[in-house]
Every structure is written in C-alpha cells, then in structure tokens.
N, CA, C and O of each residue as an XYZ file, in Angstrom:
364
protein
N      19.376    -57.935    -38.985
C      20.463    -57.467    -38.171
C      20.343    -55.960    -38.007
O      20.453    -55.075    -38.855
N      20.133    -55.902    -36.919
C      20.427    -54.179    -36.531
C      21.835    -53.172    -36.745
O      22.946    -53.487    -36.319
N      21.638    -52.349    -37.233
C      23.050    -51.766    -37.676
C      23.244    -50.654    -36.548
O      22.158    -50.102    -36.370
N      24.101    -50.200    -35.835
C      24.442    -49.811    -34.272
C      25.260    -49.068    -34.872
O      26.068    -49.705    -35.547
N      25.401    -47.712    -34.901
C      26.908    -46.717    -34.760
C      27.898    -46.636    -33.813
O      27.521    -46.402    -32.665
N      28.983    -46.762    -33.998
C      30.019    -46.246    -33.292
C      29.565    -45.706    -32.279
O      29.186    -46.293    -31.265
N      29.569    -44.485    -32.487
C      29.127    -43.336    -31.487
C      27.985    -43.942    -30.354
O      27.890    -43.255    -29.338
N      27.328    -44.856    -30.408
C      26.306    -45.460    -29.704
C      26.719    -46.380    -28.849
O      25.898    -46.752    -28.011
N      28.154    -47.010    -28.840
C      28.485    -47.826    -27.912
C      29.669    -47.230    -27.235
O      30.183    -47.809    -26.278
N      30.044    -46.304    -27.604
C      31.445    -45.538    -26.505
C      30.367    -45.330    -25.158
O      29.171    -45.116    -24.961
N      31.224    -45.474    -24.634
C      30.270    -45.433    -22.672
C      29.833    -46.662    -22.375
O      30.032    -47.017    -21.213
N      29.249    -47.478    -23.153
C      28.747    -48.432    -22.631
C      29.633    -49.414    -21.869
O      30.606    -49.964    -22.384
N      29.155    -49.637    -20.356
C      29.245    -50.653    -19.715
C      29.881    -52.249    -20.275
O      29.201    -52.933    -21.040
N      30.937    -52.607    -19.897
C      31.509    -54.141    -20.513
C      31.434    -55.071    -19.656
O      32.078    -55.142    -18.609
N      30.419    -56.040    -20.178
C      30.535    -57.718    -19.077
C      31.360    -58.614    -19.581
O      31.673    -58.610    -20.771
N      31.748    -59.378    -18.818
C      32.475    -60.599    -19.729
C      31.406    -61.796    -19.414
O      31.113    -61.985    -18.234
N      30.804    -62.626    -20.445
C      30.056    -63.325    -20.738
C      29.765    -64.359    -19.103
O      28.821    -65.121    -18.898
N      30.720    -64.091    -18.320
C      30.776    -64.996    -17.310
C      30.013    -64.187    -15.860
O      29.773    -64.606    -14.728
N      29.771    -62.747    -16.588
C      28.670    -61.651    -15.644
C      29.858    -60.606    -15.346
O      29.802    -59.391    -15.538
N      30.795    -61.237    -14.905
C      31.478    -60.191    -14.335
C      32.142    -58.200    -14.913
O      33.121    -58.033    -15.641
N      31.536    -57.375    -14.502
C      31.727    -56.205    -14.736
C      33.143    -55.841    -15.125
O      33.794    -55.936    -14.084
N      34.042    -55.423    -16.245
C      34.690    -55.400    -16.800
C      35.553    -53.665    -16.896
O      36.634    -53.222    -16.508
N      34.609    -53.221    -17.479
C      34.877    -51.507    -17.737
C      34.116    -51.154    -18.671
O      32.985    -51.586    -18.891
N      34.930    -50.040    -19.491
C      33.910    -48.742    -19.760
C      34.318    -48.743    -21.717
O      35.465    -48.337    -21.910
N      33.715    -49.043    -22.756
C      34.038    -48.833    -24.127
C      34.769    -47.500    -24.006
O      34.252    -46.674    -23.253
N      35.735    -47.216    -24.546
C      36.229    -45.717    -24.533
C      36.778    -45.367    -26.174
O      37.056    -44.189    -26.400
N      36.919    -46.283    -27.202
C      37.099    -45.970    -28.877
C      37.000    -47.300    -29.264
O      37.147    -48.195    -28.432
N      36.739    -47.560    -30.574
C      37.038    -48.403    -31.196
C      38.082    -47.923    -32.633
O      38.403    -46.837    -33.116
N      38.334    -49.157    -32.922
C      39.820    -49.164    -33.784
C      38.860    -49.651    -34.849
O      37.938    -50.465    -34.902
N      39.544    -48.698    -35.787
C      39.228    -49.301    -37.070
C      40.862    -49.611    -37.793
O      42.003    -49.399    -37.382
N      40.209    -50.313    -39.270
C      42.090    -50.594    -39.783
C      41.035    -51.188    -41.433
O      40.130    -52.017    -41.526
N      41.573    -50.478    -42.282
C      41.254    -50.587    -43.253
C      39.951    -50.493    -43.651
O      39.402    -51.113    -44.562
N      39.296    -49.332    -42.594
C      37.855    -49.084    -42.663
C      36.986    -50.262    -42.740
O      36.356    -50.828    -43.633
N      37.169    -50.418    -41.551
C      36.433    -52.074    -41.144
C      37.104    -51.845    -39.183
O      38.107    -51.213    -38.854
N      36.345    -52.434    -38.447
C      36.307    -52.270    -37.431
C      37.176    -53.669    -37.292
O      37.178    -54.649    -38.038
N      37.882    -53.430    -36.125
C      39.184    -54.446    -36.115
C      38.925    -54.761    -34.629
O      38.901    -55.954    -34.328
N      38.650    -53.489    -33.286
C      39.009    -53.857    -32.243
C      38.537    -52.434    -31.116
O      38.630    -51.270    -31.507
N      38.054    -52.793    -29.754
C      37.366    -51.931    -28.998
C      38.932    -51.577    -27.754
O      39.497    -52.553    -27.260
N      39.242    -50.665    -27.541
C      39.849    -50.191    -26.329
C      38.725    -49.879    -25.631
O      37.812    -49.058    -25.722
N      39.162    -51.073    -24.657
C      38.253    -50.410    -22.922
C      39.107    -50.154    -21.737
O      40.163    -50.588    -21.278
N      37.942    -49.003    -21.344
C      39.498    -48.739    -19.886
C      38.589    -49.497    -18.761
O      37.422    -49.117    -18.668
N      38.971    -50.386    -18.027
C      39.482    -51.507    -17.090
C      38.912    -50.526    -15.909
O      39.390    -49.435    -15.600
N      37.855    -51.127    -15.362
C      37.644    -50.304    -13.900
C      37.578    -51.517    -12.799
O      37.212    -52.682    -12.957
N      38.155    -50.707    -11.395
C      37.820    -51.744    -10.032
C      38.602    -52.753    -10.284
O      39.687    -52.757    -10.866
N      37.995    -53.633     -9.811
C      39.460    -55.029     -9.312
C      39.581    -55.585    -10.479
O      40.275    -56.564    -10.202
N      39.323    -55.644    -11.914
C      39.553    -56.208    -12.974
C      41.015    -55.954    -13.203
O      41.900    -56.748    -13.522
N      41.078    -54.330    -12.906
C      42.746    -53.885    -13.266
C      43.599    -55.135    -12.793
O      44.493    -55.539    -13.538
N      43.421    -55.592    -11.907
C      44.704    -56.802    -11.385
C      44.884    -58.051    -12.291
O      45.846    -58.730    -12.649
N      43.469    -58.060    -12.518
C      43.718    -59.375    -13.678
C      44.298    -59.367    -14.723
O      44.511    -60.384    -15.383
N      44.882    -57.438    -15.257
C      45.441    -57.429    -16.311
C      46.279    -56.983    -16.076
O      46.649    -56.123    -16.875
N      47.193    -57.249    -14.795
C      48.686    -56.747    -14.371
C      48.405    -54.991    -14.021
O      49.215    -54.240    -14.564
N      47.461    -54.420    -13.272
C      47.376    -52.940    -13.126
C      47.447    -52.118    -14.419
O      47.589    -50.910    -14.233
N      47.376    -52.530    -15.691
C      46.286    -51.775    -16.861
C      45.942    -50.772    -16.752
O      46.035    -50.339    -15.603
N      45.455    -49.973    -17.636
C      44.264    -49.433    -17.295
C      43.659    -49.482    -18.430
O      42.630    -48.812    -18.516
N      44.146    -50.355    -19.752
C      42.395    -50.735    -20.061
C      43.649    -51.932    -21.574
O      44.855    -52.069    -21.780
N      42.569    -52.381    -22.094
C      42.923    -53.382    -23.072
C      42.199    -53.343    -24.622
O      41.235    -52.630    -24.903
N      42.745    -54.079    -25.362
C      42.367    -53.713    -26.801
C      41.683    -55.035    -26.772
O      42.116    -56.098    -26.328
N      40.637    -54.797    -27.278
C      39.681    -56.477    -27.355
C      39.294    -56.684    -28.860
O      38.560    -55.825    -29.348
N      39.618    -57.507    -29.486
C      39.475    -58.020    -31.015
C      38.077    -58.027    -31.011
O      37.485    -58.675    -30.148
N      37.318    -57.231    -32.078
C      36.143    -57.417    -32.523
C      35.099    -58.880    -32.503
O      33.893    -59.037    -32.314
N      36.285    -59.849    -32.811
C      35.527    -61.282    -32.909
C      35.543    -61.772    -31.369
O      34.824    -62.756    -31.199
N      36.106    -61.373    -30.374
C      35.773    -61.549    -29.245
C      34.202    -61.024    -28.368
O      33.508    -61.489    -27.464
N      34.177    -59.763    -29.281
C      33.034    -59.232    -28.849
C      31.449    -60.948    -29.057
O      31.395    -61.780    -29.963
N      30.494    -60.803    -27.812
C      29.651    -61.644    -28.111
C      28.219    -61.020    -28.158
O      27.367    -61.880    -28.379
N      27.649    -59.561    -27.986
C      26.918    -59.089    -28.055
C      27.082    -57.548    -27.249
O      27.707    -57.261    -26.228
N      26.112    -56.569    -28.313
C      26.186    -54.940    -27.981
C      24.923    -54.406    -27.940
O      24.541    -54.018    -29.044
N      23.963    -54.220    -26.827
C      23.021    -53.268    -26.608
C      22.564    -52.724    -25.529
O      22.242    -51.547    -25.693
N      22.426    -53.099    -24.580
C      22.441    -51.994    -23.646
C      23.694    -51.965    -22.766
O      24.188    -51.040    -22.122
N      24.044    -53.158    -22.910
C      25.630    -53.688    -22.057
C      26.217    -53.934    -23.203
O      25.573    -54.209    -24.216
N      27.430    -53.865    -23.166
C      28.302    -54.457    -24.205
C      28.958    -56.062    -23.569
O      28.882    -56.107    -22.342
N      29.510    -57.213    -24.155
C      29.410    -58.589    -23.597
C      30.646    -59.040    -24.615
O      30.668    -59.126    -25.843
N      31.787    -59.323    -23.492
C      32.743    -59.900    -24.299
C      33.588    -61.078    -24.112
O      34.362    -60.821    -23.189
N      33.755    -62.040    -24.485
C      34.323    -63.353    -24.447
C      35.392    -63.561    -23.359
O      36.536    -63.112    -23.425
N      35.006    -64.120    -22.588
C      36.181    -64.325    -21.276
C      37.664    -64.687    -22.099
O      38.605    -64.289    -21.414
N      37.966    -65.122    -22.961
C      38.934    -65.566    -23.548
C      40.011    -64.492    -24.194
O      41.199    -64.693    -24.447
N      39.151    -63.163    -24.402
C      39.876    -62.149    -24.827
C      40.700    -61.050    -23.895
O      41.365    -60.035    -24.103
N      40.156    -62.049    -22.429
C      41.211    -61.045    -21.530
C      42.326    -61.926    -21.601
O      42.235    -63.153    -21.637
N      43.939    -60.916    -21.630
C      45.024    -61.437    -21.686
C      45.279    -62.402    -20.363
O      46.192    -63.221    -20.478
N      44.642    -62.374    -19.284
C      44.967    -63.669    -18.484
C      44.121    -64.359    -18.248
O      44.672    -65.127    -17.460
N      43.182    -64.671    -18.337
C      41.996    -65.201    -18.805
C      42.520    -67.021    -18.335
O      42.457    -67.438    -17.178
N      42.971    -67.797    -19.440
C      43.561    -68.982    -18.646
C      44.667    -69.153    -18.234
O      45.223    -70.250    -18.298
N      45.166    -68.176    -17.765
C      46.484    -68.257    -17.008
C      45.741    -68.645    -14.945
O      46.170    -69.363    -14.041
N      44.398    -67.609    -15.074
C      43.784    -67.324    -13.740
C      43.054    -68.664    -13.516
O      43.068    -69.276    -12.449
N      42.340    -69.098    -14.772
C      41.090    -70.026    -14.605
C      42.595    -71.562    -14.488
O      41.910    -72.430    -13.947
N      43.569    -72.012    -14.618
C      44.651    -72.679    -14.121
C      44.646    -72.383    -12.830
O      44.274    -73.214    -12.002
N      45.030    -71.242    -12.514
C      45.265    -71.228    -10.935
C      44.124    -71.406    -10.134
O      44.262    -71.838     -8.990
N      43.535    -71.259    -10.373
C      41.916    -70.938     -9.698
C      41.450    -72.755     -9.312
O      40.577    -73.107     -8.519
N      42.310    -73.621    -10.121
C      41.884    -74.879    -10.350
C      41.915    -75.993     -8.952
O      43.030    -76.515     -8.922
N      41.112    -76.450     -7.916
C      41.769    -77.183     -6.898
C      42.714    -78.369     -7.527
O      42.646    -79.058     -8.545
N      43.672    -78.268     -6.374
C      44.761    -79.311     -6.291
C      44.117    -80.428     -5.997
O      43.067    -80.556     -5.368
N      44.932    -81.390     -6.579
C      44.662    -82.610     -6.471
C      45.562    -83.294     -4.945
O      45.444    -84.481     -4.639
C-alpha cells in the first residue's frame, strides 16, 4: 500500500465512480488524528445536485480511490438516490 500525504491530494480533481466530474479536494478533516472526511468545493452543474452548495463533506469510507484523480462513491452525494428515483422511467 502506498502511503499518500495530505498535502498531495488538496487540488486534486473529484470523479464520482460513475465518471462524472465532481469538484476540487480543498481540506481534509481529521478527528481524533485519524482522517474522518474530505471537504470538496462542488464546481459547474454538480452545484444543483446539491441544492446550490458550494461544496460537501464526503466520509473517508466513501472515498474509492486517490492518485491522479481522486474517485468517490456516487452514494456519498447527499442526493444521490433521491435523483437516480427520479431519473427512473414511468411505468
């Protein structure tokens, strides 16, 4: 396992596992010196999916991979299946 600093993933680019371009790492949270959770600020039309945001706290265990992109679990955006419901054709 590769060990990655902090400092090495602020800036990086966020996909959500489903491709779609997300935003920008801007800190991560620590909490009892242990990494807990990434604030990203939300760029382009994503903002709508999170009610005009401008960025969200994403739980560490959501994260699904960090190296040149950062890649995070469609499930950890707060509307996430509220959209993939609507999105659904009618019967």
């Amino acid at each position: 396992m590769k060990v990655i600093k902090i400092s090495e993933v602020l800036g990086k680019r966020v996909f959500t596992d489903s491709g779609q371009y997300f935003g920008v790492v801007e800190e991560a949270n620590l909490q009892d010196n242990r990494l807990d959770g990434w604030r990203i600020r939300v760029d382009g039309s994503m903002t709508a999916l999170i009610s005009g945001a401008r960025g969200v706290i994403v739980p560490h265990r959501f994260v699904k991979a960090i190296n040149d992109v950062f890649i995070i679990n469609r499930t950890a955006l707060p509307s996430a299946p509220e959209m993939e419901f609507e999105a659904a054709p009618e019967d």
